[in-house]
N, C-alpha and C positions, 0 to 999 in steps of 0.2 A: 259088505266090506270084507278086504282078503284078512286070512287069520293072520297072515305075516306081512303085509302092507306096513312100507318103510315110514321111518317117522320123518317129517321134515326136521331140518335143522338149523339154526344160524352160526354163523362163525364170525370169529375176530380177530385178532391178534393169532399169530402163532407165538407158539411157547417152548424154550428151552431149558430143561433143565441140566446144568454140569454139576455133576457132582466130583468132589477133588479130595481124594486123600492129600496129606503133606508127608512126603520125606523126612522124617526129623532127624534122621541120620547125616542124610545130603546137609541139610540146610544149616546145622550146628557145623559144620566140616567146613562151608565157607566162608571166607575173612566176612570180616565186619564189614568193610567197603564192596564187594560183592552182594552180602544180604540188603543193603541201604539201597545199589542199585535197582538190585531186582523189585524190593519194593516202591521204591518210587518211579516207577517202570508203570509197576500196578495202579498204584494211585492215579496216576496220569489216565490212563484207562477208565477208570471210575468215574473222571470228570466229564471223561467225556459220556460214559452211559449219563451221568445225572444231567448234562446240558440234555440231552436226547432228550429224557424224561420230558425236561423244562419246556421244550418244543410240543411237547405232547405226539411225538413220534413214536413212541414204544414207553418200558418201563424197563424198570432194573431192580431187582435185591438180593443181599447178600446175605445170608445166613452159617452159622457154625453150628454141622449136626453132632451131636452126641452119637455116643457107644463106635464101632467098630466099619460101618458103612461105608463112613466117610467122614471130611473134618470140614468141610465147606461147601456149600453151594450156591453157586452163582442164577439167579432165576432172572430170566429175561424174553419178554413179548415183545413182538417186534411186527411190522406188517407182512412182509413175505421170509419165506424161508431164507433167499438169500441173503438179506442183511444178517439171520440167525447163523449162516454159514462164513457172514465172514466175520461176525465178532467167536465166533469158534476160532477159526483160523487167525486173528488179530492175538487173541489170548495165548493163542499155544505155540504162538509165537514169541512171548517175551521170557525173561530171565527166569521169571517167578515160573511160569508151566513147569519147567525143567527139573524143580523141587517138587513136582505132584504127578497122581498118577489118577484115570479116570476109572475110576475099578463102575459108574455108573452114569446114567444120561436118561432123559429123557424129554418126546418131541412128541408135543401134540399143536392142537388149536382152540380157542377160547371157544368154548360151545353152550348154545342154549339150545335147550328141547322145544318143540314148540309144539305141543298138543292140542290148542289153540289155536287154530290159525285162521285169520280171515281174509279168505280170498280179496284181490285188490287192495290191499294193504299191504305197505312197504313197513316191516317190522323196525326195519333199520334207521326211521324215521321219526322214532320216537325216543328221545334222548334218555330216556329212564333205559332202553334195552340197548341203548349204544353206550352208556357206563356202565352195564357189564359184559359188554364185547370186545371195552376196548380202555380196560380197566390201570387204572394208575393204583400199583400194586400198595398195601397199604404198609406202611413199616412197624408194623407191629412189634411187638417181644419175642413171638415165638412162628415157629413155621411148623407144618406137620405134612407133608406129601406120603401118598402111595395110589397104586395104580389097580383099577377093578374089573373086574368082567362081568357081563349078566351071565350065567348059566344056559347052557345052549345039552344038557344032558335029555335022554330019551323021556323022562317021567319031570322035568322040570326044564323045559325050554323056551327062556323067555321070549325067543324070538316067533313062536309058532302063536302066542300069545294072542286074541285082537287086539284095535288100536283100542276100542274101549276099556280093558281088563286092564291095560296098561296106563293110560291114561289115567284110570280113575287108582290106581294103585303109588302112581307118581305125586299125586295129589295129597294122599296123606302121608305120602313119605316128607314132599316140599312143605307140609304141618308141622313136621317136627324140628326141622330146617329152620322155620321161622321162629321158632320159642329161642335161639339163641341170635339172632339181630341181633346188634350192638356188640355181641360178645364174641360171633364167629363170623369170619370172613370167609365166603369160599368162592372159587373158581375151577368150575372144571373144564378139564383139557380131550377135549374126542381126539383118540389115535387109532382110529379104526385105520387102518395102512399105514401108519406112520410107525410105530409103536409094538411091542409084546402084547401090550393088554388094550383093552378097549378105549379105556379113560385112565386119566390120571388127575386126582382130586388132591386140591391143596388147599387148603386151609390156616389161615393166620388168629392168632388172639393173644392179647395179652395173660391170660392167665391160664397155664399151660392146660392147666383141669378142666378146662372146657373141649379139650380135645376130645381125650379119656370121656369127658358126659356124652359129649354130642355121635360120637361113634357107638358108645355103648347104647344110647338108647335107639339108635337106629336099626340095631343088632334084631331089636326085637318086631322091625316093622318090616312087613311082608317081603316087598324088595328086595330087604338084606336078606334076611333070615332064609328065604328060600330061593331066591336066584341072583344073590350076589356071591361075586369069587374076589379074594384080593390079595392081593403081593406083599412086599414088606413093606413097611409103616418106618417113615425117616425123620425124626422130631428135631429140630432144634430152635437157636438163639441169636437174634439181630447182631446183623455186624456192621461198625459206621468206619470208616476210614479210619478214625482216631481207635477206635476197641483193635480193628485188625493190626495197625503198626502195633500197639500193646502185645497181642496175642505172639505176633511174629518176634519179638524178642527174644534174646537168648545172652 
């Protein structure tokens, strides 16, 4: 077996993530019948990503990140790019775009590794790996995204790796993975061509400390510790229609 023999993979959903500063300048500047537009503008959009949802045609969530990044992101899976390009283009179209600015983004696709694989077997036919392919995003409390690379360096290159080294490495990393079930949701996004980084890992729980556990102890399992790389780390707090007209007052 080749040392760098590619891994199979499965996909699902493509993923977008908009990330949105606001203007608070802009936005406190326009009358009050301007601000009411522009958000009900928004809203009307929303209904329509949650009928979508309701179809089971893609997902949608909104979150408010904390510190300096950004104040909002909108996260949406969809089946092909171009639906992701035209709800780009449907958004940054309306009132509300015009109060924000995209200081970030990012575009990948719902991926599973499959180290396992067994010839004449359609993976995708087994509904336990088509809900997390094609995943109805969960509305948790909190959101935590950032984007990784394996280390491709002369004395740690995980790509020169075998399949077995990596396989059997993957395995006790998806160990530690599993001691937080119930408590952490995650999804990751393959952006190998689409993307800066490799993956982009998102993660939801309600109890933000689970983020903070489950990445720290990952820190110490081979994988990370010596051929993961990663970006910045963007945490934040569900947003429902009702929280955001709150948030947008002034």
């Amino acid at each position: 077996m080749s040392t760098n023999e590619a891994l199979l993979t499965l996909e699902g959903w493509y993923t977008y993530h908009n990330f949105r500063t606001i203007n608070w300048e802009k936005w406190k500047a326009a009358s009050a019948e301007e601000r009411q537009a522009a958000l009900d503008e928004l809203l009307g959009l929303i209904r329509e990503w949650e009928a979508n949802e309701q179809e089971k045609e893609g997902s949608t969530a909104i979150y408010s990140i904390l510190g300096h990044k950004a104040d909002l992101v909108f996260l949406f899976l969809r089946p092909t790019m171009q639906e992701l390009d035209a709800i780009k283009t449907a958004f940054n179209k309306t009132r509300f775009a015009a109060y924000t600015q995209a200081p970030y983004s990012y575009i990948s696709v719902v991926e599973l590794s499959n180290y396992v694989h067994n010839p004449g077997e359609d993976p995708k036919s087994n509904p336990h790996i088509r809900e997390r392919l094609y995943p109805i995003l969960p509305k948790w409390e909190h959101i935590c995204f950032y984007p990784m690379n394996k280390k491709r360096n002369l004395q740690d290159n995980w790509y020169m790796l075998t399949m077995e080294q990596r396989a059997e490495m993957m395995r006790s990393h998806g160990m530690i993975g599993r001691k937080y079930a119930g408590k952490v949701k995650q999804i990751i996004g393959g952006s190998v061509g689409f993307d800066d980084w490799e993956w982009g890992v998102t993660l939801f729980a309600n109890d933000p400390l689970e983020f903070k556990h489950i990445v720290y102890e990952m820190r110490f399992d081979e994988v990370s510790a010596r051929y993961g790389e990663f970006g910045n780390f963007l945490v934040g707090n569900i947003v429902t229609p009702e929280s955001l007209t709150q948030m947008l007052q002034v």
